[in-house]
C-alpha positions as protocol buffer text, in pm:
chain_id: "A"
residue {
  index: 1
  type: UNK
  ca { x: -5426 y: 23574 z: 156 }
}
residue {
  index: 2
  type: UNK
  ca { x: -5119 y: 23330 z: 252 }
}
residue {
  index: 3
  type: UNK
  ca { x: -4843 y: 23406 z: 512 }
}
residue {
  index: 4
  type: UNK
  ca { x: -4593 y: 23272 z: 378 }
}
residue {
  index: 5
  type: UNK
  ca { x: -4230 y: 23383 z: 243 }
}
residue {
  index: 6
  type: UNK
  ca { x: -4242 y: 23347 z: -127 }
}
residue {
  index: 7
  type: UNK
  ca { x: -3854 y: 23275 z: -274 }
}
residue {
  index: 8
  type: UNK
  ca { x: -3743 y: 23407 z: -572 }
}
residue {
  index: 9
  type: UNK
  ca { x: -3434 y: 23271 z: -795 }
}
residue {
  index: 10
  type: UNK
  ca { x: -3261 y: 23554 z: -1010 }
}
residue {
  index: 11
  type: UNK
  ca { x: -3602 y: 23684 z: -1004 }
}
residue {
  index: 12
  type: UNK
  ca { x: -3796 y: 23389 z: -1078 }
}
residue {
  index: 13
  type: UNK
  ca { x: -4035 y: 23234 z: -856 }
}
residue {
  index: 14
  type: UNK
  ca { x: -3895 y: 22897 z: -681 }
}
residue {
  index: 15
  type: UNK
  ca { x: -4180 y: 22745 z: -582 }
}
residue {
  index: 16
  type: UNK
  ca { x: -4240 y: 22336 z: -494 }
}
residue {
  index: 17
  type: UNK
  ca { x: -4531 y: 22223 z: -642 }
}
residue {
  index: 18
  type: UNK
  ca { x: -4754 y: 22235 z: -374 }
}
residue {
  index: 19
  type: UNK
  ca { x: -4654 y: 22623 z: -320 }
}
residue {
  index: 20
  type: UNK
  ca { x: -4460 y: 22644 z: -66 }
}
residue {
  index: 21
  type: UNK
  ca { x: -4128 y: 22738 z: -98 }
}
residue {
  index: 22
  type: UNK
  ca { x: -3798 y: 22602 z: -38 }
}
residue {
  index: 23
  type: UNK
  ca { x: -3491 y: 22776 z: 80 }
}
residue {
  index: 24
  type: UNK
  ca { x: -3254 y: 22497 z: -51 }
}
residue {
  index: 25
  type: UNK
  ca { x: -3347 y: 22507 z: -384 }
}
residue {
  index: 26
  type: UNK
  ca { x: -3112 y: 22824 z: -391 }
}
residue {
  index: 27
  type: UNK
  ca { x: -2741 y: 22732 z: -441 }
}
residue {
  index: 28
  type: UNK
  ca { x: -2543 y: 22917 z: -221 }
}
residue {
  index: 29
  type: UNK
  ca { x: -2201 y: 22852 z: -371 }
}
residue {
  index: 30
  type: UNK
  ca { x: -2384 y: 23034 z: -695 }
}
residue {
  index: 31
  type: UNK
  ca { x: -2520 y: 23349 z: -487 }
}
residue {
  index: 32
  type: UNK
  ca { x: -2417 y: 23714 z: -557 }
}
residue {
  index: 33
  type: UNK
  ca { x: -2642 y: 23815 z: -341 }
}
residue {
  index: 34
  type: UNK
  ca { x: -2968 y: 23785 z: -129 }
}
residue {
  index: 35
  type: UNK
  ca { x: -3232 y: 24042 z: -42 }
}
residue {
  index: 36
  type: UNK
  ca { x: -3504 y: 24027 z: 223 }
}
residue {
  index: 37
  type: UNK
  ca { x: -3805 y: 24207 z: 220 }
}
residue {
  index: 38
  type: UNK
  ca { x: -4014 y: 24139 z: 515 }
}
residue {
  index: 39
  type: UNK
  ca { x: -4387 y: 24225 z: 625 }
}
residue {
  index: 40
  type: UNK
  ca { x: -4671 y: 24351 z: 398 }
}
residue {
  index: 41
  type: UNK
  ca { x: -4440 y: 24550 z: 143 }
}
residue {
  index: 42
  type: UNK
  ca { x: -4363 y: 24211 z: 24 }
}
residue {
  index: 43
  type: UNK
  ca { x: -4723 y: 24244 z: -162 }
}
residue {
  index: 44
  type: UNK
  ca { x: -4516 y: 24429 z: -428 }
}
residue {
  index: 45
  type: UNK
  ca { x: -4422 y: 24016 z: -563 }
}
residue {
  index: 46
  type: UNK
  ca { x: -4750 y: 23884 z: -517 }
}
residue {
  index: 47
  type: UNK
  ca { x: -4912 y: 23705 z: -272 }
}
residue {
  index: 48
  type: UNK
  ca { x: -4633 y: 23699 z: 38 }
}
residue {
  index: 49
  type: UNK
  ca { x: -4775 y: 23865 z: 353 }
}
residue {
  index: 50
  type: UNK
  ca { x: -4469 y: 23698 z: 569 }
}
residue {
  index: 51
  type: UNK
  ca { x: -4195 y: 23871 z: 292 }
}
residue {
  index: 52
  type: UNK
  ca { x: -3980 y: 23793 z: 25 }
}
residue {
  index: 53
  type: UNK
  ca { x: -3662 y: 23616 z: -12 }
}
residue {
  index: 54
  type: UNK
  ca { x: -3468 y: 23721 z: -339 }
}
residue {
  index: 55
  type: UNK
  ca { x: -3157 y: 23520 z: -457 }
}
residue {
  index: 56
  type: UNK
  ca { x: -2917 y: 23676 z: -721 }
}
residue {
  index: 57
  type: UNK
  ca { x: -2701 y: 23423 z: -881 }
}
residue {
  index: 58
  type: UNK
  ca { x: -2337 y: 23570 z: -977 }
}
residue {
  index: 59
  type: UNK
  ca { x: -2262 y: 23739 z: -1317 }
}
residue {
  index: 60
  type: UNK
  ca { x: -1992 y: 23574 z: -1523 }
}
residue {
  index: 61
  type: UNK
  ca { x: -1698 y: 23787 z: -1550 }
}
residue {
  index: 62
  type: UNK
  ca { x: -1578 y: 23995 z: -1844 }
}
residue {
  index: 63
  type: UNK
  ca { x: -1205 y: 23970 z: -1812 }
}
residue {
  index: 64
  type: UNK
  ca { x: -1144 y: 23669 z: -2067 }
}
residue {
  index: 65
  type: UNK
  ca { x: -1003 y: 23434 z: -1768 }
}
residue {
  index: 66
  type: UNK
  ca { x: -1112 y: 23121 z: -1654 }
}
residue {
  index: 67
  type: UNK
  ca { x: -1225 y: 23144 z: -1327 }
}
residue {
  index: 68
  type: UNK
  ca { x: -1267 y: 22822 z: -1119 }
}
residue {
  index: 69
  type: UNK
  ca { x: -1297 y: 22709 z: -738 }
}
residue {
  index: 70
  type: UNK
  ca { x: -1302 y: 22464 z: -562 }
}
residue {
  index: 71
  type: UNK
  ca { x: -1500 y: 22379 z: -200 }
}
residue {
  index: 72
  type: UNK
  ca { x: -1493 y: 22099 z: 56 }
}
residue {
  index: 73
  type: UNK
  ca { x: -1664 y: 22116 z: 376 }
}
residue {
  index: 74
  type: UNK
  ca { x: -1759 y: 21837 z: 681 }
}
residue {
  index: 75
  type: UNK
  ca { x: -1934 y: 21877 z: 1004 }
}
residue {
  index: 76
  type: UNK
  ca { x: -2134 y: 21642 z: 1291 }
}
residue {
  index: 77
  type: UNK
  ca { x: -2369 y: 21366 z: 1267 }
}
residue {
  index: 78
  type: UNK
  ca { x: -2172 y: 21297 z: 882 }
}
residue {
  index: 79
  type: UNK
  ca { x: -2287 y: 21645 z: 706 }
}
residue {
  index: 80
  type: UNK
  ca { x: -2016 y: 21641 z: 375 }
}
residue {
  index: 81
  type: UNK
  ca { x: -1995 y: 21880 z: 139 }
}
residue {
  index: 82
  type: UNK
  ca { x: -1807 y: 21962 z: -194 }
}
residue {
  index: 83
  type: UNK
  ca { x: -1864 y: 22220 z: -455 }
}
residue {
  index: 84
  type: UNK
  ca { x: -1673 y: 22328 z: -787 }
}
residue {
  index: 85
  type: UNK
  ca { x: -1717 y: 22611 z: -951 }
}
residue {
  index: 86
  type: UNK
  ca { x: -1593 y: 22789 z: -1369 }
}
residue {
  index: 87
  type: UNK
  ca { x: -1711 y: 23103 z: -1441 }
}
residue {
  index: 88
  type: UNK
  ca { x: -1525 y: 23287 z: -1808 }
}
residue {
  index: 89
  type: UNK
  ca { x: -1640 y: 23580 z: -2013 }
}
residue {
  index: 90
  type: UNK
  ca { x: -1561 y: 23865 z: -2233 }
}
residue {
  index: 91
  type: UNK
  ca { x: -1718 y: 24172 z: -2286 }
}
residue {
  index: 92
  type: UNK
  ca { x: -2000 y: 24048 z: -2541 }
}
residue {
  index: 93
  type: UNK
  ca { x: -2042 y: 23696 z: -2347 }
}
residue {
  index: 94
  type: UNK
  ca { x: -2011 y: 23457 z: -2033 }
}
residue {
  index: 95
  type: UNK
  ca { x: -2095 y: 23199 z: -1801 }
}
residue {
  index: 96
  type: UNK
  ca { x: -2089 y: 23018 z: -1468 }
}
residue {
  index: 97
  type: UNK
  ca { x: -2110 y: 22667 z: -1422 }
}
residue {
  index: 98
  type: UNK
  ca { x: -2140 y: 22549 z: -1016 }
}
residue {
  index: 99
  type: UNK
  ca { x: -2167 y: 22185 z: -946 }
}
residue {
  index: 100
  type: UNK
  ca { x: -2246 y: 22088 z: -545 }
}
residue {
  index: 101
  type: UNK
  ca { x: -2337 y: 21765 z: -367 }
}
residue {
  index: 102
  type: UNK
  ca { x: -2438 y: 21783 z: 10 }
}
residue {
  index: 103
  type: UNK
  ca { x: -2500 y: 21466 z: 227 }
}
residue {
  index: 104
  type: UNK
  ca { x: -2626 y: 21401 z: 608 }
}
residue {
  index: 105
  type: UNK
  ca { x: -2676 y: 21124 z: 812 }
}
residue {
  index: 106
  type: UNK
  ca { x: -2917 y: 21311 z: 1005 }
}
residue {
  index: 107
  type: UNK
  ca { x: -2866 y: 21430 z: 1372 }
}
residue {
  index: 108
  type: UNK
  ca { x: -3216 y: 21174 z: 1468 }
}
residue {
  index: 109
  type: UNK
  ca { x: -3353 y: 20879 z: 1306 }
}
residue {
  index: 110
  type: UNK
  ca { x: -3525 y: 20913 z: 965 }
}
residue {
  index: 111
  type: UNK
  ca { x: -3354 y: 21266 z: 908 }
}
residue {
  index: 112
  type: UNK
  ca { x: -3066 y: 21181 z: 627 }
}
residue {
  index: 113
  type: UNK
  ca { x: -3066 y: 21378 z: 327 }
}
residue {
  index: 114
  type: UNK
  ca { x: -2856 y: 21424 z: 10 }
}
residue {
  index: 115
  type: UNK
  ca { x: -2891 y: 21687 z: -262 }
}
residue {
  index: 116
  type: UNK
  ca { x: -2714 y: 21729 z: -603 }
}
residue {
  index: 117
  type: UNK
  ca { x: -2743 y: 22106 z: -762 }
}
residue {
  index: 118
  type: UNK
  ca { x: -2618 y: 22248 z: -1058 }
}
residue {
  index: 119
  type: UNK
  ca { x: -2659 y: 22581 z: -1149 }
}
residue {
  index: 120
  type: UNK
  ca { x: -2565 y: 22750 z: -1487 }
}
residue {
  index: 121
  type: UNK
  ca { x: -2607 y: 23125 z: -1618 }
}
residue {
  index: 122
  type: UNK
  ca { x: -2510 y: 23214 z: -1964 }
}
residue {
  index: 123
  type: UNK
  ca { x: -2493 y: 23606 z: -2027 }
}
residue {
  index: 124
  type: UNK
  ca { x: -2479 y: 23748 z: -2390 }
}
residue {
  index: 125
  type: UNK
  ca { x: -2449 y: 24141 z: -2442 }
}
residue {
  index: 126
  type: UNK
  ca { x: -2556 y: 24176 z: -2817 }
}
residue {
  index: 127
  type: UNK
  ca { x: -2556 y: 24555 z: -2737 }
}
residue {
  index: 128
  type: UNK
  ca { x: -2469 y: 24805 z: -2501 }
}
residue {
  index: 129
  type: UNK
  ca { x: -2834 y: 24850 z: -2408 }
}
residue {
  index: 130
  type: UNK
  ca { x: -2902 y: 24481 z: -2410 }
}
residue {
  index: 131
  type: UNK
  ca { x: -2868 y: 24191 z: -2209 }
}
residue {
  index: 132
  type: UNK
  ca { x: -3000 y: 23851 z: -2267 }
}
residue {
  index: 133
  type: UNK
  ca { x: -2983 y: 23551 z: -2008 }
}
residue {
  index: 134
  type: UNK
  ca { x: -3003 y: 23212 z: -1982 }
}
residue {
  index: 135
  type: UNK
  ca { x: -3051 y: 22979 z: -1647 }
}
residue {
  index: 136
  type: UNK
  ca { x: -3046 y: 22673 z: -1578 }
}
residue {
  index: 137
  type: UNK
  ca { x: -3108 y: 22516 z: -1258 }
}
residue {
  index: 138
  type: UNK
  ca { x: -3102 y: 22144 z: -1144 }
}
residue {
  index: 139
  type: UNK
  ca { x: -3208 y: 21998 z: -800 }
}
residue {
  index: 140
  type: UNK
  ca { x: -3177 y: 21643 z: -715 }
}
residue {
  index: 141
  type: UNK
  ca { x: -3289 y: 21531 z: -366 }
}
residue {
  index: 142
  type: UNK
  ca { x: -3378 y: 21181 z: -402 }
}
residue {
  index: 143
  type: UNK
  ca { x: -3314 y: 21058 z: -42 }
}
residue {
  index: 144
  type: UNK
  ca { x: -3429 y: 21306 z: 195 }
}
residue {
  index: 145
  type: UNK
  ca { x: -3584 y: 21162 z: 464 }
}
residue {
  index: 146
  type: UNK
  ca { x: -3852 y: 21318 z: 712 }
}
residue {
  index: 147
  type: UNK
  ca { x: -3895 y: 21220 z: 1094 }
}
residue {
  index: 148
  type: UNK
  ca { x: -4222 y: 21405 z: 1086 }
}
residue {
  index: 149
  type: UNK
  ca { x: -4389 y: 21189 z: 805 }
}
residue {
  index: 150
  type: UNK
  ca { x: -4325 y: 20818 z: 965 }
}
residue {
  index: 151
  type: UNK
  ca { x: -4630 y: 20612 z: 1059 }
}
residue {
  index: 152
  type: UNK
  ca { x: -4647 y: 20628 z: 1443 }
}
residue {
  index: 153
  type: UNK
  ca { x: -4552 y: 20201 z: 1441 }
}
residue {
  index: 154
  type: UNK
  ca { x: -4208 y: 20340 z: 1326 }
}
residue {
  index: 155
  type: UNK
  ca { x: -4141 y: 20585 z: 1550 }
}
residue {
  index: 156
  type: UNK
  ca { x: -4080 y: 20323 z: 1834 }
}
């Protein structure tokens, strides 16, 4: 039985490939919502004794009306980010579109990181009793450096 948190995307399991799972694969300028579920009850999504992390990505409005945002953001040690968001829809149809870069120099050696997302959701209603959805979901994180995984001749 594993420990660990197991993450979940609009209800779809966001695994790396080596199982364990990563909290930044989510993008938060996308999220609706987020539910926790901690402890054993978490068993009800498989195998997750530490809990579950469940991300909703937003629904695309119904109003006919483009919908769009904008987001800048900078903080220490060179963090930058920007983010731009369209969402449209009517009552039979809609989608989001969110587009976000985030870059770090890292606040210690060998801990810079950048990461490109985009996130899409396509809603059609063919019926008032049904609902069919698309997502699509791409992570870019080319660059990421880790201060834990140098040899020990480059930690000097």
């Amino acid at each position: 039985m594993s420990c660990g948190v197991r993450n979940l995307v609009d209800g779809i399991p966001a695994p790396m490939p080596d199982g364990q799972g990563q909290a930044a694969t989510a993008n938060l300028n996308a999220v609706a919502r987020i539910e926790v579920l901690r402890g054993p009850l978490a068993q009800l999504y498989g195998n997750a004794a530490g809990g579950v992390v469940q991300v909703f990505s937003q629904d695309p409005p119904r109003d006919a009306v483009l919908h769009g945002s904008a987001t800048a953001g900078v903080g220490s040690d060179g963090q930058r980010q920007t983010g731009v968001s369209l969402a449209s829809g009517t009552g039979t149809a809609g989608g989001t579109l969110d587009v976000s870069r985030y870059s770090t120099d890292g606040y210690r050696d060998h801990s810079a990181a950048k990461r490109t997302q985009l996130t899409s959701k396509v809603v059609l209603r063919p019926s008032k009793t049904s609902t069919i959805t698309a997502l699509l979901s791409l992570f870019d994180q080319p660059e990421t450096q880790d201060p834990l995984g140098v040899c020990a001749a480059d930690r000097i």
